[in-house]
N, C-alpha and C positions, 0 to 999 in steps of 0.2 A: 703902780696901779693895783689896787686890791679886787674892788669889785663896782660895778655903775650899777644905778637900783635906779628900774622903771616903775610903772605904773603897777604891772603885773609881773615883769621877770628882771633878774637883775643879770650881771653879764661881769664874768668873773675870771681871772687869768688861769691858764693853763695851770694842773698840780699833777705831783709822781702820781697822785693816788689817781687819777683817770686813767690809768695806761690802759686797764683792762675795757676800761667802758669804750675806748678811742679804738682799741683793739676789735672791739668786737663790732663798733659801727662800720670801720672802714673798711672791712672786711666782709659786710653784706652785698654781696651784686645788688641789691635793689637798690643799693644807695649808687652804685658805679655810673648810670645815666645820667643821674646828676653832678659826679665829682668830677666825672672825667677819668676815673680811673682804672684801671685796666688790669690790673695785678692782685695780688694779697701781699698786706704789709706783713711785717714780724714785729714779736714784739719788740725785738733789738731796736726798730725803727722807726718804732712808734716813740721807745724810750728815749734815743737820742733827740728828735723832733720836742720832746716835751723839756729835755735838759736845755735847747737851743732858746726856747720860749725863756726858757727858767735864768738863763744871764741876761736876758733885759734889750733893750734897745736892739729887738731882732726886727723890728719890723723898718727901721735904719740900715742895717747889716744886710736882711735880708730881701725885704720888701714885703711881709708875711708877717701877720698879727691873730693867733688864734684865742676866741673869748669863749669860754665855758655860758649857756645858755643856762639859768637855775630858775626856780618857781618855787616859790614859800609855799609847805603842807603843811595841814592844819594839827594843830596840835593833837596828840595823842595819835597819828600818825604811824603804822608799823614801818619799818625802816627796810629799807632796801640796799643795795650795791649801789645804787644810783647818786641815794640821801645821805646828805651833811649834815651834823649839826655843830653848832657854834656857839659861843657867848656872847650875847647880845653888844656891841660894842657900847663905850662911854658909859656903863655900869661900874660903878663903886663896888670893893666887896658887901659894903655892908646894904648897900642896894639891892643884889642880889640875895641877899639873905632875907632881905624884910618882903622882896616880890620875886619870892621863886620860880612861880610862872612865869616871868620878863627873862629869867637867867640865858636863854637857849633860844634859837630860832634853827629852824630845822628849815633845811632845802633840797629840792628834788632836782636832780642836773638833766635837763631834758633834749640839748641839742647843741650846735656849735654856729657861732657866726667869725668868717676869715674874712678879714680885709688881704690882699692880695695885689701883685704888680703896683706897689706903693712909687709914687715916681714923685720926690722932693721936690722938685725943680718948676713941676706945673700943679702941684699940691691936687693929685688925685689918685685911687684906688679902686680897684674891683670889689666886690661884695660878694661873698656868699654866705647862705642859710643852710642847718639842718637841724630840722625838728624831728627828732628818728622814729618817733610811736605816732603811728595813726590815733590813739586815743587821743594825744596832746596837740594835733592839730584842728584847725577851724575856730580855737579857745581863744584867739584873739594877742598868746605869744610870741610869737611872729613877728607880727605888725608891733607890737609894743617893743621886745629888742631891735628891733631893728630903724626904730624912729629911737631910742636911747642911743644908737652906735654913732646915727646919723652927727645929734646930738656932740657925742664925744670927739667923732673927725673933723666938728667946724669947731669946737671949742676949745678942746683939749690938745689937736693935734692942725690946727690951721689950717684945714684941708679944704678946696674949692671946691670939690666934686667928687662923686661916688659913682661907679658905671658897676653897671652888671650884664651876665647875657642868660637866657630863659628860651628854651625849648618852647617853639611856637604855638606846641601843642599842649602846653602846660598851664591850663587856664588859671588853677589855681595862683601858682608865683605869678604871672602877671598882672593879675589882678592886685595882690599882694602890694607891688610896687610901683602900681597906677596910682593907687589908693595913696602912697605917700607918697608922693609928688615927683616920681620917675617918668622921665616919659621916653615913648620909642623914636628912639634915632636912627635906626635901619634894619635891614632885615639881611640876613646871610644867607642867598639861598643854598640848599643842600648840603646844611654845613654838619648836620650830626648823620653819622651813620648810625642805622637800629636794626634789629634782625627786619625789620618788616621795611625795610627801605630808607632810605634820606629825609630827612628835615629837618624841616626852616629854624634858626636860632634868632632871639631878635634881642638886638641890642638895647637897655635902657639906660638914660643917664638921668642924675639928680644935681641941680647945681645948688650947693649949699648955703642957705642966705642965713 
């Protein structure tokens, strides 16, 4: 799998060259209430994580599938750490030569979506999101990756169902996952600790028609 192309973002395999940008997301505490996680990575272990991606059939091996989150900028575009650019696929040389402009398509990598706890046998997975710039969120990326992955687990990968779990107090993701036809299946009480006290996590599933 190279890359799945939405409406507005497309969603694209793990590459060496993310290490820093992966480095530096998982490594933000703002993101640790969401991830789950509790530590700082290295980049040794950021690196091996992306080599595991990089032989294939990891989410088989391991139950764990991570997609690159990207969003087309607009031409003339100044480039960042973030931004790719490319040769427009199915382009001729001399294609290229005669529509210069078509040669390249430039992308902005803006977040990550994991399928997780992949379990063969009852064809279903956990889901998560990260959109990591407040500017990129509310733009309606989110919801478009995440109705393509949907997309790809019934098609691509035979999958019956999709669950995720959301912080009761996170209106935003639930809303997120209302909107595409998740719905709540229970509540956990007391299940996240926060400096300000315990709460409610709530389970949503989506069964994949």
């Amino acid at each position: 799998m190279t890359s799945l192309e939405g409406s507005l973002t497309r969603l694209r395999a793990v590459e060496p060259a993310d290490v820093e940008l992966l480095y530096t997301w998982e490594n933000d505490p703002a993101v640790w209430a969401v991830s789950g996680t509790t530590e700082p990575f290295s980049r040794e272990q950021i690196e091996r994580f992306i080599s595991r991606q990089l032989e294939g059939g990891d989410l088989l091996r391991t139950g764990q599938l991570r997609l690159m989150i990207e969003v087309p900028e607009p031409a003339g575009a100044a480039g960042t750490a973030e931004t790719r650019t490319e040769a427009e696929p199915g382009m001729a040389d001399e294609a290229k030569a005669a529509n210069p402009n078509r040669t390249a398509r430039t992308f902005r990598t803006i977040g990550t979506l994991d399928l997780f706890e992949y379990d063969p046998l009852h064809g279903r997975a956990g889901l998560g999101i990260l959109i990591y710039d407040r500017d990129d969120r509310c733009r309606g990326y989110a919801a478009d990756a995440v109705e393509r992955l949907c997309r790809y687990a019934r098609e691509g990968l035979r999958m019956h169902q999709l669950w995720c779990n959301v912080g009761a107090d996170n209106e935003a993701s639930l809303g997120l996952f209302r909107k595409l036809g998740f719905r709540e299946v229970g509540t956990k009480r007391d299940w996240l600790w926060t400096p300000d006290g315990y709460r409610d996590e709530v389970l949503l599933q989506k069964i994949l028609k």
